[in-house]
N, C-alpha and C positions, 0 to 999 in steps of 0.2 A: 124691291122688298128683300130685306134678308132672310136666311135661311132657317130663324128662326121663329116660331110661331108665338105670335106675341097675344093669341086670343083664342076663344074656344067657342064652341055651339052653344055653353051653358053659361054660358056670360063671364068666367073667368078670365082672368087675363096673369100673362106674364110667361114665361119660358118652360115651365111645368107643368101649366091647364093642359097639353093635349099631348103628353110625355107617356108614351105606352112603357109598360113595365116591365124594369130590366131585369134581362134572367140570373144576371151579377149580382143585383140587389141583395143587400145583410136579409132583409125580408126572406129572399128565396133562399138564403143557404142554409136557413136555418131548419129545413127539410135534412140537411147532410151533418147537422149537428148530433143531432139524438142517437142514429148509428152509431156514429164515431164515439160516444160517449158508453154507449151499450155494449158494445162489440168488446171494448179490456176486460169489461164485468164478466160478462158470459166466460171470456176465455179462463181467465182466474176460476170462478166458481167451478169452472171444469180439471182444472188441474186443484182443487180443493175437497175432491171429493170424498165423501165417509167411508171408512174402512169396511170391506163387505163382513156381512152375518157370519158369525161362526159356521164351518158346517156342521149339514145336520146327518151327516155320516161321514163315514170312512170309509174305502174300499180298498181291501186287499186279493191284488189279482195272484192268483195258483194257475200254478200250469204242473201238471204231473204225469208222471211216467210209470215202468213198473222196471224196478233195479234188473231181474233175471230178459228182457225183452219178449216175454212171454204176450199172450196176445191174450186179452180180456173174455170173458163169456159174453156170447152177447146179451145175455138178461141183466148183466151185473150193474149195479148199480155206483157213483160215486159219491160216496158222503164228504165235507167241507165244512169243518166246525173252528170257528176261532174261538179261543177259550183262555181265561185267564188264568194264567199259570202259576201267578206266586200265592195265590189264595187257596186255602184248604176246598171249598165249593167246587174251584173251576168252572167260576158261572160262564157262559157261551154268550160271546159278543155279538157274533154273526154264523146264520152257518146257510151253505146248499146242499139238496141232494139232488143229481144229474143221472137220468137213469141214462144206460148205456155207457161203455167209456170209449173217448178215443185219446189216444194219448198225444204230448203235444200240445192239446186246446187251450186256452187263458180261460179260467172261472174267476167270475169278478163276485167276490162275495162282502154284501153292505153290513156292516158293524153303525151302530148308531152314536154318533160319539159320545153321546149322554152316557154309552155303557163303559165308555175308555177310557179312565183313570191313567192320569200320565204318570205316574209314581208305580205301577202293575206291570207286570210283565204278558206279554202276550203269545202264544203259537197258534198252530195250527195241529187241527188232530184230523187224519186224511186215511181213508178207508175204502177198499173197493171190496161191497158187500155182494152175494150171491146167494137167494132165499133168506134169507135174512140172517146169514155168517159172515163176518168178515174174511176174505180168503186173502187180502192185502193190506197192512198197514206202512204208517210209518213209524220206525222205528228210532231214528233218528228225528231230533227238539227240533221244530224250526221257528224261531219267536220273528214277528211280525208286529209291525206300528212305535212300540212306543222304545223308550233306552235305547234311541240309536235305531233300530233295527227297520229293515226295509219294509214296504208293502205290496212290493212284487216277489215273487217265490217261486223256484222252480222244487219240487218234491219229487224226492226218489220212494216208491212203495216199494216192501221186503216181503215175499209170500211169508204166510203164518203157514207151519205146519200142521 
């Protein structure tokens, strides 16, 4: 007999009736088609991605000191107001108050950007209040966010007399 099977159990006949199925088969690779097809999409659609959402603030970080090295009250409080500067109002973008001061520290203070007009100019008004007086400002403009200008800051305060 040769090595080929020329019949089967189910009454077939011929060299393919009792041919177990080859793992090479077009049938089987077609498993390893879809991948390969899928897989450029995916990678495209991910370097395709939409530009993220405006945000929905700004944060300008202050860190401040006091100009003479004097050392704070400890009841005293820190006020952080950003405020816009070219408008007669001076409406307030963002502000904190920080009771206690220690000098050195970053205050991260959120302005909404919905408030920040990029055509305005911006600063900071920085105060270290005691009962409810300011016994330091700053005396010196310090504009923040928009025309160029940074949104980290270090602020020197000038005792008021």
């Amino acid at each position: 007999m040769n090595s080929r099977t020329t019949g089967s159990a189910s009454g077939g006949s011929g060299p393919l009736a009792n041919r177990k199925a080859d793992p090479c088969s077009l049938q089987n690779k077609n498993f390893l088609a879809l991948p390969l097809l899928v897989a450029p999409l995916l990678f495209l659609a991910c370097g395709t991605a939409p530009p993220p959402p405006p945000a929905a603030s700004r944060i300008v970080t202050v860190q401040v000191s006091l100009a003479d090295g004097a050392k704070a009250p400890q009841n005293a409080e820190l006020s952080i107001r950003v405020v816009e500067m070219s408008g007669p109002d001076r409406a307030v973008a963002g502000s904190i108050s920080v009771p206690g001061f220690v000098p050195g520290v970053e205050h991260k203070i959120e302005c909404k950007a919905s408030r920040i007009r990029e055509t305005q100019s911006y600063g900071l008004e920085v105060a270290l209040v005691e009962s409810g007086s300011a016994i330091y400002r700053n005396k010196t403009p310090y504009y923040v966010l928009t025309r160029g200008n940074p949104d980290r800051v270090s602020v020197v305060l000038d005792k008021l007399p």
